[in-house]
N, C-alpha and C positions, 0 to 999 in steps of 0.2 A: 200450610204451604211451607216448604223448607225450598229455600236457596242453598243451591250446593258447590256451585263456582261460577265463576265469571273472566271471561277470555275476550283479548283486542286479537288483531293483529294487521298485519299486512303483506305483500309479497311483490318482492320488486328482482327480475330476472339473474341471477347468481349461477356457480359454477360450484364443484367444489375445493378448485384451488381458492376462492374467495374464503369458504369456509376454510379451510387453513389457517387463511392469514385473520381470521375472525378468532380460530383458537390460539393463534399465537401472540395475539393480541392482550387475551385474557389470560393466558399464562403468563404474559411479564414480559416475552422473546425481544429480545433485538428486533426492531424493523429491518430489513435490508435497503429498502426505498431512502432511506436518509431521514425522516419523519422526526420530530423534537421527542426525542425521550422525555424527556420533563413534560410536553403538553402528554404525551402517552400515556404514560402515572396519572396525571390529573384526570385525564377521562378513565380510565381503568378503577380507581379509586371514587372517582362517582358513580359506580354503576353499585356497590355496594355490594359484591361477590363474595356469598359465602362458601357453595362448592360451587364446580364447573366440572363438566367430562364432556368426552364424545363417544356416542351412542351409535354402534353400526346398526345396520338394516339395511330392507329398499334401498331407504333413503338416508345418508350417514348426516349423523345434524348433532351439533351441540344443547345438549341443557344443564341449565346453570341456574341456582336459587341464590336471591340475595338475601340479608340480614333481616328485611323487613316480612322473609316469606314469599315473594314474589318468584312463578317459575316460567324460566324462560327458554324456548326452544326456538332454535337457529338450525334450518333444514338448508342441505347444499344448493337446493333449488331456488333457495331467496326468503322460502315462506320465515315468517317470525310470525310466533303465537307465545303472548302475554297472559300467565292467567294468576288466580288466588282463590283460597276458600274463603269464602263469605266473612266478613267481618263486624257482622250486625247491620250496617246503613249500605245500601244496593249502590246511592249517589255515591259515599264517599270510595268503594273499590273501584267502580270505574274512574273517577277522577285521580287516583291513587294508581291504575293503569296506565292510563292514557297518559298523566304526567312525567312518570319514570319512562316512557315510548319517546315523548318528545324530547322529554330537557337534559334524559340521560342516554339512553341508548344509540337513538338518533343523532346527536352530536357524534360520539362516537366512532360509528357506520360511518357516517359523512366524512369525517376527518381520515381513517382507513383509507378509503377509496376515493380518494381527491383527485388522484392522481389519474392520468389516462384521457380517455375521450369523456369529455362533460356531458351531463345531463340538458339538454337544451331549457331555456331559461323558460320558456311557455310550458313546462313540465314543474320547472322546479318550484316557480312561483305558485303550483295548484297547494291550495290547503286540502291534505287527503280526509275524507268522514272513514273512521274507522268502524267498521260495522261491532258492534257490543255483545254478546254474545252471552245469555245468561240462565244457567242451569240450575233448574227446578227438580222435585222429586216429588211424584205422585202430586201433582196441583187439579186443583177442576178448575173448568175457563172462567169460572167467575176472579178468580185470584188473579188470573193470566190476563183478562181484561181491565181489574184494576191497574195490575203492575204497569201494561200498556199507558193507560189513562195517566198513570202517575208523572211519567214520562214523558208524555204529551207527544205519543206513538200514536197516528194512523196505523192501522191494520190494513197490512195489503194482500196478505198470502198466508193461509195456512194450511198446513197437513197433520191429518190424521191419522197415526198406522197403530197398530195393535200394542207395541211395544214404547212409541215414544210419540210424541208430537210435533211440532215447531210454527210460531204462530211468529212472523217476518213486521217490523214498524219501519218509519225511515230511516232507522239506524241500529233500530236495538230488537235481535234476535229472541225469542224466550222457547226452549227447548224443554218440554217435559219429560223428564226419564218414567217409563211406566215398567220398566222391567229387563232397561241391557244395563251395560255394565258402563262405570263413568270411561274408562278406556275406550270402550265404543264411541260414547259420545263425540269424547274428546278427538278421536279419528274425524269423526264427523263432522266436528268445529271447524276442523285445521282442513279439510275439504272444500268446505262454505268458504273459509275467507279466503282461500285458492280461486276459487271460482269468483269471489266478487271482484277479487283484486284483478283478476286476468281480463273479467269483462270490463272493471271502470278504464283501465290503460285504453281498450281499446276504442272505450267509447271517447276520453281525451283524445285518440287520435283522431277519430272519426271528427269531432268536435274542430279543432286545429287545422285537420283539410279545409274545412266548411270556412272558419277565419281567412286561411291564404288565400284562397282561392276568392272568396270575394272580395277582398282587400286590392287584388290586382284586378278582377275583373273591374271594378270599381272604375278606377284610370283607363286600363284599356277599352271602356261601351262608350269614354265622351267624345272618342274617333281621333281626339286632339290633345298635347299637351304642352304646355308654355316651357319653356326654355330653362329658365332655373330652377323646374319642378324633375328635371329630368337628371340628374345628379344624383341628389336625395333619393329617386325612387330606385333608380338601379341597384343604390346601396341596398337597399331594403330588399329588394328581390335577390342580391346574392345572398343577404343575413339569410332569405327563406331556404335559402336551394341549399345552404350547409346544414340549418336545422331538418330537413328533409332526410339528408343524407345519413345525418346520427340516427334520426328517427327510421328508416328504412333499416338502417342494419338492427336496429332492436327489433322491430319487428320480425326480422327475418331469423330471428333466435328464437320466436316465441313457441313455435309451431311443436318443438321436442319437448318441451313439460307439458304442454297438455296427454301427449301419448302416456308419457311419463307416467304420470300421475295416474291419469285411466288407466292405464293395467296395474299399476300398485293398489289403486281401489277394489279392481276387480277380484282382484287374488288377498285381499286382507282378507282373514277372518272372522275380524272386528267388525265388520263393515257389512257382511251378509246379512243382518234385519236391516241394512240401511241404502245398502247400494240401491231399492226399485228408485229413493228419491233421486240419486244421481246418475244413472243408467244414461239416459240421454244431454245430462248437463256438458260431457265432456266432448262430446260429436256436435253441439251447437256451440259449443265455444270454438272448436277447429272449424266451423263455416263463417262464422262471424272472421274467424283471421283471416280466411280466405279471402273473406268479402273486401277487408280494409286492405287487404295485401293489396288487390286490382284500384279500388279507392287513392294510393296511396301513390299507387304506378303512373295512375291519369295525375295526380298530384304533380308528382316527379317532372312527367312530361310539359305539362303546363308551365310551368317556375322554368323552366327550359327555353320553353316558346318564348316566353316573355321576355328571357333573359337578352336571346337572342335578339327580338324586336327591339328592344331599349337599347341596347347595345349599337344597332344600328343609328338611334335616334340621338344615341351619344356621341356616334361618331359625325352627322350632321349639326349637331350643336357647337361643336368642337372646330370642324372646318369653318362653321361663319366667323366662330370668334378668332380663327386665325384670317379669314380675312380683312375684319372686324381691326385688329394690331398691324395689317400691312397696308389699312388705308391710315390710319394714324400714322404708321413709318414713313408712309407716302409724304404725306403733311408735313413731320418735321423736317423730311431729306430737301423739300421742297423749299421750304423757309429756309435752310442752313447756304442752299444754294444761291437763293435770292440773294442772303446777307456777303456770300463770296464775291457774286458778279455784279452786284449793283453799287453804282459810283455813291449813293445817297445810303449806304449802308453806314448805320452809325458808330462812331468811334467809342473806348471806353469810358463814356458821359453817364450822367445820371438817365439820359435819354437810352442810351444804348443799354442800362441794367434795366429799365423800365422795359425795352425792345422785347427781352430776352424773357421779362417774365412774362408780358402777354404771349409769347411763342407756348413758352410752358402751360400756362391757363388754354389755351388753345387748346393743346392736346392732353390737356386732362379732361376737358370738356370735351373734347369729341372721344375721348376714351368713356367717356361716362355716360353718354349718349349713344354710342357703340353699342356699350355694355347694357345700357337701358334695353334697345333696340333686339339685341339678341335673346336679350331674358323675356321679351314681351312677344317672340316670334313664336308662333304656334307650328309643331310638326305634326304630321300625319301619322298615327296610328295604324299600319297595315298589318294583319291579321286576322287570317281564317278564322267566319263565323258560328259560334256554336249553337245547337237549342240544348237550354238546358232541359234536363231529364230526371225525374224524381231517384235519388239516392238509391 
């Protein structure tokens, strides 16, 4: 069995003015955004850049090799594909991938593109599994079963074609070349982690509906909600209805690189022994958006509903506690009078500072009692009911 290479990658939604500023990043350029030249160099100089170009086509994308051999291609679309030739130990290339992805590249990217509309934080926080991607030449599955085994890969999916194979674990790819070319393959790789990367986004969104949405259903099914809980939760529901709003317009970008890609696949060359496997990957990925586009809609609406309903419960909360401070206003204006008009109103004696603080203790105590009062008051939750319906 020969190992022939081995490829990460990932793909997170891009333009090709981004790749621009990706290539003038690694040629050394002035930022125009104001960015620290000094942190610039230092991430530029981590990445360990031996050549760099940009490569037209389809699709125009940068590739760049650094000092250690590592080749890296940066597609206008978003895609990055990591790969190298085998270097005797299968563990140490991937972890020799994956680590130049995180600790170098990835900082990098992130620092570029800081600027603008943020990534919502239920996104940011995902730790992504990069799918591993590793190329064989002429193997029998006995090999391909250990290598699994080695890895402590479940088998979930494999295909057999005349020319190559691809046997899928829960992370780690194993491709057999039986007779196209590694260019083929390689099309092929940068395909797959297209397609994975497009479906896991959309299943984090899917995922993330299913969160908000019970989170408020939550509060809104106990019909009822106490007085100081209703503050806090509105805040919460505006945090949702902005990560919504970020999240909506990424999605609604997404829909143009699937075509994208699908006629760039169809029309490759490279890709004719290979396209039966992807023929229909690229039309169930465009129904899957579809589906979370409508998923996302009912989302939208809902954080809406809510916002509104809270809203109203806010503004009931709000009127007691002002009635809440003009029965206390009552109470001091009332004392202040007594102490005007009454002939036994005390002089300034030790009685009469004594007078003044019980007045005071008075109405911090019916303030606190008030305030007790108003926080322990339960409003009504009114709101059309729904049955919920399988996904």
């Amino acid at each position: 069995m020969k190992i022939e290479q081995t490829y990460i990658g990932g793909w997170f939604q891009r333009t090709t003015l981004h790749l621009s500023e990706i290539y003038d990043f690694i040629q050394g350029e002035e930022s125009p955004l104001g960015f620290d030249n000094n942190k610039l160099a230092k991430l530029r100089q981590a990445l360990f850049i031996k050549e760099a170009h940009l490569e037209q086509g389809d699709l125009e994308h940068i590739v760049y090799i650094t000092a250690e051999g590592l080749v890296i291609d940066i597609f206008e679309d978003g895609l990055i594909v990591l790969h190298k030739k085998h270097g005797g130990v299968l563990a140490d290339d991937i972890e020799e991938l994956k680590g130049y992805y995180e600790s170098k590249l990835s900082p990098a990217l992130s620092y570029i593109f800081s600027l603008g509309a943020p990534i919502p934080k239920e996104l940011a926080n995902i730790k992504t599994i990069y799918p591993y991607f590793v190329v064989l030449k002429d193997a029998v599955e006995r090999d391909i079963q250990k290598l699994l085994e080695e890895f402590k890969q479940h088998k979930h999916t494999e295909i057999k074609e005349k020319t190559f194979e691809m046997y899928r674990g829960d992370k780690l790819y194993v491709i057999n070349d039986k007779g196209v070319t590694l260019d083929t393959v390689e099309r092929f790789v940068q395909e797959q982690i297209f397609i994975r990367e497009f479906k896991g986004q959309l299943h984090r969104y899917l995922n993330l509906h299913r969160i908000i949405w019970e989170r408020i259903a939550e509060v809104k099914e106990r019909g009822k909600i106490g007085g100081k809980e209703v503050g806090p939760f509105y805040a919460k529901i505006e945090s949702y209805a902005k990560t919504i709003n970020l999240i909506d317009a990424r999605i609604s970008q997404m829909g143009t690189y699937i075509h994208t890609r699908e006629s760039i696949a169809k029309n490759d060359p490279h890709m004719k022994k290979m396209i039966g496997v992807l023929q229909y990957r690229y039309e169930t990925l465009a129904d899957t958006l579809s589906y979370i586009k409508d998923i996302w809609g009912m989302t939208k609406n809902y954080v809406d509903s809510a916002l509104s309903v809270f809203s109203s419960i806010q503004a009931q909360s709000t009127e007691a506690s002002v009635e809440n401070l003009t029965v206390i206003t009552s109470v001091g204006v009332g004392a202040t009078l007594i102490g005007l008009f009454s002939e036994s109103a005390p002089d300034f004696t030790i009685f009469g500072v004594a007078y003044f603080f019980i007045l005071v203790a008075i109405g911090y105590m019916a303030n606190k009692i008030m305030r007790y009062i108003a926080q322990r008051r339960k409003y009504e939750i009114e709101d059309v009911e729904l049955a919920k319906d399988i996904e």
